[in-house]
C-alpha positions as CSV (number, residue, x, y, z in Angstrom):
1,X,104.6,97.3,88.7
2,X,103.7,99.5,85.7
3,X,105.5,103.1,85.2
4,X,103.8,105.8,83.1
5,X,105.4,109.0,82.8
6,X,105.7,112.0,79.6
7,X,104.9,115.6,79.9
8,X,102.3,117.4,81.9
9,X,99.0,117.0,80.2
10,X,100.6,114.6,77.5
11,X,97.6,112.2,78.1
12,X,99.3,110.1,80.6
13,X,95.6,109.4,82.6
14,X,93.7,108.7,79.8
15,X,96.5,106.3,78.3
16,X,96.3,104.3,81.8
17,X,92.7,104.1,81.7
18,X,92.4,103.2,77.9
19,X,95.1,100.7,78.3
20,X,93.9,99.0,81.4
21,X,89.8,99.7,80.5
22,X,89.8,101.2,84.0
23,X,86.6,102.8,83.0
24,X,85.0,99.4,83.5
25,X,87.3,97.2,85.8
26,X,87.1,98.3,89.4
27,X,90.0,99.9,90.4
28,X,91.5,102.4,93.3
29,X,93.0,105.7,92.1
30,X,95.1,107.7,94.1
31,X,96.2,110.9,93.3
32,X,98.9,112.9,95.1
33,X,97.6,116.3,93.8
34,X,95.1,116.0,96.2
35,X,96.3,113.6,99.1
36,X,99.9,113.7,100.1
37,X,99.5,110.6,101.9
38,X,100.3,107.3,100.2
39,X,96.8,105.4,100.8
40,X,96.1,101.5,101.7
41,X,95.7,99.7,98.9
42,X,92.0,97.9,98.7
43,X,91.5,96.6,95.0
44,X,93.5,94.5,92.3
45,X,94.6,97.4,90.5
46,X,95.4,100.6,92.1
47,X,97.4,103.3,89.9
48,X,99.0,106.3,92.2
49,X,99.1,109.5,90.0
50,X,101.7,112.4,90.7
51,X,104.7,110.2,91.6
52,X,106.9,113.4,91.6
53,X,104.4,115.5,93.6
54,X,105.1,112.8,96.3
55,X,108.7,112.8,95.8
56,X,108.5,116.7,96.6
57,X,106.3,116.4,99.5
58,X,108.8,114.3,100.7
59,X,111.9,116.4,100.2
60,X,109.5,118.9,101.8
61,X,109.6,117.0,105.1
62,X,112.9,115.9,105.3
63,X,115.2,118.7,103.4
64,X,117.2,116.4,102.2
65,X,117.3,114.9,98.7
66,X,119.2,111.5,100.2
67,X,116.8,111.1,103.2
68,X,113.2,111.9,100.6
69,X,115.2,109.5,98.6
70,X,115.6,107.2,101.1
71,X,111.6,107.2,102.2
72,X,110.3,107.0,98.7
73,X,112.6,103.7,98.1
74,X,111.1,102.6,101.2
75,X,107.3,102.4,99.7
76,X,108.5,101.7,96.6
77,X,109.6,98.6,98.1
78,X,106.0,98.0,99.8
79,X,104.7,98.9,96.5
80,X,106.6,96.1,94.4
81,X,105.8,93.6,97.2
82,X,101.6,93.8,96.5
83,X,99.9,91.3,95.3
84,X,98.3,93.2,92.6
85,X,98.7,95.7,89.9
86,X,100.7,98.8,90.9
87,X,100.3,101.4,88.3
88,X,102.6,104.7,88.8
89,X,101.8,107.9,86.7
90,X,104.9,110.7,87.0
91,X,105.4,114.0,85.1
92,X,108.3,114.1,83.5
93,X,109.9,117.5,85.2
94,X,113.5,116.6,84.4
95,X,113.8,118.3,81.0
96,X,114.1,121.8,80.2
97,X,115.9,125.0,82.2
98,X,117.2,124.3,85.3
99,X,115.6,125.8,88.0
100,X,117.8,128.7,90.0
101,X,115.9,128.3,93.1
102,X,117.7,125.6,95.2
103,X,115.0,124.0,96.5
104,X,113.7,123.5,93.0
105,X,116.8,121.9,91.6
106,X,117.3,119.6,94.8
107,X,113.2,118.6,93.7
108,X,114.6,118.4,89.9
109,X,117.1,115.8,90.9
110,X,115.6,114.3,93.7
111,X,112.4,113.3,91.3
112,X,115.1,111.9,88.1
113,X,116.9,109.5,91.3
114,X,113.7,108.5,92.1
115,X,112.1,108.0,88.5
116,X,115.3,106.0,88.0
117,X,114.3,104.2,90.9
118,X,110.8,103.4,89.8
119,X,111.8,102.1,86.3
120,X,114.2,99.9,87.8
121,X,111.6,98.4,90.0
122,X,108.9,98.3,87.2
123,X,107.7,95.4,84.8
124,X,106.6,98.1,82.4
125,X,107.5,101.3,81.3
126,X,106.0,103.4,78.8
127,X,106.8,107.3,77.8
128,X,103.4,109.0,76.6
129,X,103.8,112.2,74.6
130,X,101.3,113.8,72.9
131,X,98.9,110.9,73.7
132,X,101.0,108.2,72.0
133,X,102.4,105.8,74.2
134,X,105.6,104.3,73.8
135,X,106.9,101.0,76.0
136,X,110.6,101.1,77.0
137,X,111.1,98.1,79.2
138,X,108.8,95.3,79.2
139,X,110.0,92.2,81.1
140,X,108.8,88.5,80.6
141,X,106.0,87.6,82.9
């Protein structure tokens, strides 16, 4: 599994599709802004975009930040387990003011447990700001 995340509109897409050349390999690209449902995964590379949008549409279901937790480590699982190449794109949303809203900081934390999650699970992780991508863990294949 690859892990991409940075700031929102640092370039995070078009770093995934430059570095994989996704705009000639077939691929499957799933987007959470627009489908809150995590799909079934048909080719060799599939890259799901909006990690954290997930991660608070599943806090949204089950209130809780231990039981969204709980679900996402669940298909994260599923997700290591594929025979292919698991691409995950997440904003960055763990930086800055803290929200006064509960709700908002239960979504703040609950999306930094599950980023730390992901990054343990991953091969790969790069940070892209500003368009500039930077690898942070890259394990021996």
């Amino acid at each position: 599994m690859h892990f991409v995340t940075g700031g929102a509109f640092n370039g995070k897409k078009k770093w995934v599709i430059d570095f994989y050349g996704l705009e000639k390999t077939p691929h499957q690209w799933h987007s959470f802004y627009k489908k809150t449902e995590a799909p079934a995964f048909t080719e060799e590379i599939v890259v799901l975009e909006g990690i954290e949008r997930y991660v608070r549409i599943l806090l949204e279901r089950f209130e809780t930040p231990e039981k969204a937790r709980l679900l996402f480590r669940k298909e994260l699982e599923k997700w290591k387990k594929e025979d292919r190449t698991v691409i995950l794109i997440g904003t960055d949303i763990t930086k800055g003011i803290v929200p006064m809203n509960a709700f908002d900081r239960f979504f703040r934390d609950t999306a930094g447990w599950c980023f730390q999650d992901v990054a343990a699970a991953s091969g790969r992780v790069d940070t892209v700001w500003y368009g500039i991508g930077e690898t942070i863990k890259e394990e021996a294949k």
